[in-house]
C-alpha positions as CSV (number, residue, x, y, z in Angstrom):
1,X,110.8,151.0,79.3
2,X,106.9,150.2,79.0
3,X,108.3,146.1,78.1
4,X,109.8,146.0,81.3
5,X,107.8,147.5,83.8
6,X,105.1,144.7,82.0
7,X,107.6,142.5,82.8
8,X,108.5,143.1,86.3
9,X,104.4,143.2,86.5
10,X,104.1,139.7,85.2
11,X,106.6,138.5,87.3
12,X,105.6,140.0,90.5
13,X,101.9,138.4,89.5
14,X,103.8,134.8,89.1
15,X,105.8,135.3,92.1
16,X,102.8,136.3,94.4
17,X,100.4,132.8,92.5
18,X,103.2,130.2,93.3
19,X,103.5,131.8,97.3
20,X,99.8,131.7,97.0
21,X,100.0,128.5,95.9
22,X,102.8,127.0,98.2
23,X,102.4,123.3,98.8
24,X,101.3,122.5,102.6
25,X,100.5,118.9,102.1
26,X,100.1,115.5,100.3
27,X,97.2,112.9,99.2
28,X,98.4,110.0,100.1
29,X,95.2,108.1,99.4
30,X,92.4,108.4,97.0
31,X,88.9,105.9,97.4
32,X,86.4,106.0,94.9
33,X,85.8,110.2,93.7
34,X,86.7,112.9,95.0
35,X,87.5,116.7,94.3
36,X,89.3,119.5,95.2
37,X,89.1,122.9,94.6
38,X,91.0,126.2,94.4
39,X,89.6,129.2,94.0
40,X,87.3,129.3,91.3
41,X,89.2,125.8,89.6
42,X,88.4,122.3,90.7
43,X,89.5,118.9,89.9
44,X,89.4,115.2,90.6
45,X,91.9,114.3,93.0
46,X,94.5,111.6,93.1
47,X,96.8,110.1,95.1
48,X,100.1,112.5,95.5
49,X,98.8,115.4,94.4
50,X,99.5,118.6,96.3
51,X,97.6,120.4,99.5
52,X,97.9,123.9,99.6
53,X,96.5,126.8,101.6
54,X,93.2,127.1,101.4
55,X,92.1,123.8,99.3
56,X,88.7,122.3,99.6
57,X,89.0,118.7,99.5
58,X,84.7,117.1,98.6
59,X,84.3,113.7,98.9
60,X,81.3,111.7,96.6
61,X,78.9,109.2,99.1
62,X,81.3,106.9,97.9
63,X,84.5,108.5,98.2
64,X,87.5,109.0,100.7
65,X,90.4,110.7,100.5
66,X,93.2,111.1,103.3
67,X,95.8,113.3,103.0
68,X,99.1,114.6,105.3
69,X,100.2,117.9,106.1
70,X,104.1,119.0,106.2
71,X,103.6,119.4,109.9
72,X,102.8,115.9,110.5
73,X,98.5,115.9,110.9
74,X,97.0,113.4,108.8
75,X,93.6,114.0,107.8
76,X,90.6,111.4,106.5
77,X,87.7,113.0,104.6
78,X,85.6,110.4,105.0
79,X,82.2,109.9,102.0
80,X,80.0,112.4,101.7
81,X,82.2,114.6,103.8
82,X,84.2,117.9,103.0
83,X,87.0,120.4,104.4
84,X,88.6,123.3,103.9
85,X,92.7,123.4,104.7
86,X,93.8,126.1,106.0
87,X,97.7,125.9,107.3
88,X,96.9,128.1,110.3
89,X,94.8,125.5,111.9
90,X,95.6,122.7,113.8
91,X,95.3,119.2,113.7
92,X,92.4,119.2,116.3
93,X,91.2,122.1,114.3
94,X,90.9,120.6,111.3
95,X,90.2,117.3,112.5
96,X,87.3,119.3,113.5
97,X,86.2,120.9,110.5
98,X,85.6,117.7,108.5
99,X,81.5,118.1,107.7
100,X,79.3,116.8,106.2
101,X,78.4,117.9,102.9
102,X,74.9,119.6,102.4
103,X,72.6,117.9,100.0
104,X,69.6,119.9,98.5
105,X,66.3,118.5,96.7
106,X,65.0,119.9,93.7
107,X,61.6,121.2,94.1
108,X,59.1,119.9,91.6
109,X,56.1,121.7,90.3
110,X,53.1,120.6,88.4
111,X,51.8,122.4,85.2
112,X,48.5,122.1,84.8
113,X,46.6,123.1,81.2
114,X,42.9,124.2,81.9
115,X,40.5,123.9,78.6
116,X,41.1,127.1,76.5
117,X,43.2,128.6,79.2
118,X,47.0,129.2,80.1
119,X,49.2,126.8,81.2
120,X,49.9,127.7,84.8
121,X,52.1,126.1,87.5
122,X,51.0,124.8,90.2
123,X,53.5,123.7,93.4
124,X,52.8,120.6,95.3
125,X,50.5,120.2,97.7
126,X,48.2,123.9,96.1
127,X,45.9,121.5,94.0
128,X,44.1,120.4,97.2
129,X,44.2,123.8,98.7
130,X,42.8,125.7,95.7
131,X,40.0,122.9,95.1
132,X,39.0,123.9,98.7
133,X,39.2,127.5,98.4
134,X,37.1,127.2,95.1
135,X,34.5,125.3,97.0
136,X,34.7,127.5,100.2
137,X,34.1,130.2,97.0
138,X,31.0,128.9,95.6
139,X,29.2,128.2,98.9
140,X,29.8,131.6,99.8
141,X,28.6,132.9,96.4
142,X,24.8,130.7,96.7
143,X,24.7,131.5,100.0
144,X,24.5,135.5,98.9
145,X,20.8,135.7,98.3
146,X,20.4,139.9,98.5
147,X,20.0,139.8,94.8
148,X,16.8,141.0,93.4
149,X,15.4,139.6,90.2
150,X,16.1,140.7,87.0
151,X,13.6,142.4,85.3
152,X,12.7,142.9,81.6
153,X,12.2,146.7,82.1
């Protein structure tokens, strides 16, 4: 009995990934590199591969990728550019929501080893800023002349 409940289970879960899955679409053309992904899967893509629901299609600075929907919209990710296909949008819609993709920059930080100290790290730009505030330190600290002398007594 246990056997085939599991089996009705796995079947049901089959069932429910390929109607997940369903095909809404066709690459017709591939240019230079490009990727789409699927949930938590991604892969280069090529000419004739399938479309479906909810596929991100990224294209490399270099890559372009056009592809056409079962209800007639053809669509041209152009380089650099990305989209995500949904089949309840429109032409115009998605047409629309071909972006461009979002590069970030790395920030870089300096480390900086001080005689018999720690190495510490230091971000751009702080070096100037911390040799002023050292400065602005010692002026401050001569400038303090309350002290009395020190005596031997």
């Amino acid at each position: 009995m246990k056997t085939k409940k599991l089996a009705v289970a796995v079947a049901a879960l089959a069932a429910a990934s390929a109607f997940a899955q369903a095909t809404i679409g066709t690459v017709t053309t591939v240019n230079g590199v490009a990727t789409v992904t699927t949930g938590t899967s991604g892969a280069a893509i090529l000419a004739g591969a399938p479309i479906v629901n909810g596929a991100r299609v990224i294209t490399t600075s270099t890559g372009s990728v056009t592809f056409r929907l079962a209800n007639g919209c053809t669509i041209t990710v152009p380089p650099g550019h990305a989209v995500t296909v949904l089949q309840s949008m429109t032409c115009e819609q998605l047409r629309a929501a071909v972006q461009p993709v979002v590069t970030t920059t790395a920030t870089t930080t300096t480390t900086t080893t001080v005689p018999g100290g720690p190495f510490f790290a230091v971000p751009p730009g702080a070096t100037a800023a911390a040799a002023a505030a050292l400065i602005i330190g010692a002026v401050v600290a001569n400038q303090d002349d309350d002290d009395r002398p020190l005596s031997a007594r």
